[in-house]
C-alpha positions in Angstrom: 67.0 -0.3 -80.6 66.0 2.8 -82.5 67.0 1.6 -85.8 65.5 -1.7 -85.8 61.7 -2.6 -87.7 59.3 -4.6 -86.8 57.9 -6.4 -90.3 53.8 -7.4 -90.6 53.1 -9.9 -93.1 49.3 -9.8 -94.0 48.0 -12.1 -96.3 44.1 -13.1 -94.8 42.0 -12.6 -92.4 42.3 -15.2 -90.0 44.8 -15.1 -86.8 47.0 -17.8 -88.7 47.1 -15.5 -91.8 48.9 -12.3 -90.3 51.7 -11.6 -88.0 50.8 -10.7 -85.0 53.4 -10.5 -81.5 51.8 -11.2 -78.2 54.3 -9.7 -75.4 53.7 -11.1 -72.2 55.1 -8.8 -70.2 56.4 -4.7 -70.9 56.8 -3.9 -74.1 58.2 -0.3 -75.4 57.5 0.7 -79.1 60.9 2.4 -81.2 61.8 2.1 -84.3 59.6 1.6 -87.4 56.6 -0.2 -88.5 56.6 -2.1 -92.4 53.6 -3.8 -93.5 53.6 -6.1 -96.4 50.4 -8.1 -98.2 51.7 -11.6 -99.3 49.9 -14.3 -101.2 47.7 -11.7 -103.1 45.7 -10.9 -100.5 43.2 -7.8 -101.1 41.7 -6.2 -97.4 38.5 -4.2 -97.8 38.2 -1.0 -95.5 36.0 -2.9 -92.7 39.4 -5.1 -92.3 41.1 -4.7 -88.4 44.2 -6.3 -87.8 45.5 -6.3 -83.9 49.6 -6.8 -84.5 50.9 -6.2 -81.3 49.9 -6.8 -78.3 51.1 -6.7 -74.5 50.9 -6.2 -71.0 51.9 -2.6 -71.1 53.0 -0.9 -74.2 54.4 2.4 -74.0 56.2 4.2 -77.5 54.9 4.4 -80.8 56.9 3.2 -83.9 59.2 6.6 -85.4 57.9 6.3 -88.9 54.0 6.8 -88.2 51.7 8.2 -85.3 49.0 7.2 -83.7 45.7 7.8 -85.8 48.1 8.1 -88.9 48.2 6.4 -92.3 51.3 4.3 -93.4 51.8 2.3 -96.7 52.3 -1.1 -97.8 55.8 -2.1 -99.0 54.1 -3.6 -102.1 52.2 0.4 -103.0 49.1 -1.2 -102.8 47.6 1.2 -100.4 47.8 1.9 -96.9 46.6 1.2 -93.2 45.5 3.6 -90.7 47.8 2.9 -87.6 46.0 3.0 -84.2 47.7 2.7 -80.5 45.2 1.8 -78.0 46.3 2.5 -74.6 43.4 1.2 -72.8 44.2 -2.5 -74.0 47.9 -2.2 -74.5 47.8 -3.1 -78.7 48.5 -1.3 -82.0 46.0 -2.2 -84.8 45.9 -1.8 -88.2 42.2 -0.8 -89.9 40.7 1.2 -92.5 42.6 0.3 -95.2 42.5 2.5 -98.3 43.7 0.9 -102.0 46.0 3.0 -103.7 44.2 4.5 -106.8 45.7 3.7 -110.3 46.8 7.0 -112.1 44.6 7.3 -115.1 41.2 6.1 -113.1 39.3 9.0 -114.0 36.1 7.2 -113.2 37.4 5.4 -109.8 36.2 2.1 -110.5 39.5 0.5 -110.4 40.7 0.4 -113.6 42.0 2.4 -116.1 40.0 1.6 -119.4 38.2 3.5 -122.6 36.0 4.9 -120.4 38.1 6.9 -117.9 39.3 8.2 -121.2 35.8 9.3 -122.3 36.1 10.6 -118.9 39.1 12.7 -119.6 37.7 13.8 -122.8 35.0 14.9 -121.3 37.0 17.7 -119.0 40.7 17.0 -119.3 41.1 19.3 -116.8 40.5 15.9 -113.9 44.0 14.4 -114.6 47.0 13.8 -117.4 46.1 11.9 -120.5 50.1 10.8 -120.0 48.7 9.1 -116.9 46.0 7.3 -118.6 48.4 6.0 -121.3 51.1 4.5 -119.3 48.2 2.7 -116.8 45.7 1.5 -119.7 44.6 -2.0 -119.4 46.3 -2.1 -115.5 43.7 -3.1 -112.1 44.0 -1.5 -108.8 43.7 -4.0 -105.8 40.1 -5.5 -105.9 39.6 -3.4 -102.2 39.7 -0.6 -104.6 37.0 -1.7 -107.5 33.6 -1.1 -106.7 31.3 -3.0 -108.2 27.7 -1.4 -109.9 25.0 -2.9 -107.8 21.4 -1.1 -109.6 18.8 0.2 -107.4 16.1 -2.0 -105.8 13.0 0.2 -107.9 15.2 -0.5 -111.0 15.1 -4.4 -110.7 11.4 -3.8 -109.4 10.7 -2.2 -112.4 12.4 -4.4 -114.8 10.6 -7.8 -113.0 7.2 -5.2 -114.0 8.2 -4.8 -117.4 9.1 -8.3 -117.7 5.8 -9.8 -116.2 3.7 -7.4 -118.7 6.1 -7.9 -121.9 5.2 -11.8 -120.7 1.3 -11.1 -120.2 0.5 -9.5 -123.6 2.6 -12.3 -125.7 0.2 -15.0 -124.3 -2.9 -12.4 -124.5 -3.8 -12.0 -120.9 
């Protein structure tokens, strides 16, 4: 059936959470490949997902290759699509949050600052862009979060425990 698909639903971690097909037998790969997030669920890059599995598999879905990227239904980003002949399974991995038009700064978001951003060298994207995203969140696999340095929190427990030492007049 070279017209057929063969649907993933993905909405956790856990083998209850996503679809997953278990052939016990031979299993030839045609037709194409659809992966869809449910129940808001946000993978991070580290995130593998083994969704087919059998005794032999021989093929590869038309619409994407092995080692090769395909997107969600939902546009939330995409899923590096791997055939592993040596155990007979196709796994998704590497997953890669589509970024918001507008995110000058890449932090997920498009806010005042990816406009200070533009202003700063238009020349990084279309002030159009960042109009019709402001206020909007990319998947939370896409935001990173500002974690400081360890020597900046070591310094400001230092500057803390001196502030602390002259006000009682050690």
């Amino acid at each position: 059936m070279n017209d057929g698909a063969f649907e993933v639903e993905i909405g956790g971690l856990l083998d209850n959470e996503f679809d997953n097909l278990e052939v016990t037998g031979d299993a030839t790969l045609t037709g194409d490949l659809a992966i869809e997030l449910i129940d808001s669920f946000d993978p991070n890059s580290i995130d593998t997902f083994t969704i087919l599995s059998a005794t032999t598999l021989t093929g590869s879905f038309i619409n994407v290759a092995d080692g090769a990227r395909l997107d969600t239904l939902g546009g939330e980003g995409s899923f590096l699509v791997s055939y592993d002949s040596l155990i007979d399974s196709v796994t998704l991995s590497d997953f890669l949050a589509t970024i918001l038009a507008g995110d000058f700064d890449f932090d997920g978001d498009v806010d005042r600052r990816d406009f200070l951003e533009w202003q700063l060298d238009p020349s990084i994207g279309s002030l159009a862009d960042w109009e019709a995203n402001y206020g909007r969140v990319a998947s939370l696999a896409a935001a990173s979060a500002t974690v400081p340095e360890p020597t900046t929190c070591t310094l400001a427990l230092a500057a803390l425990c001196l502030a602390m030492s002259r006000r009682q007049g050690f």
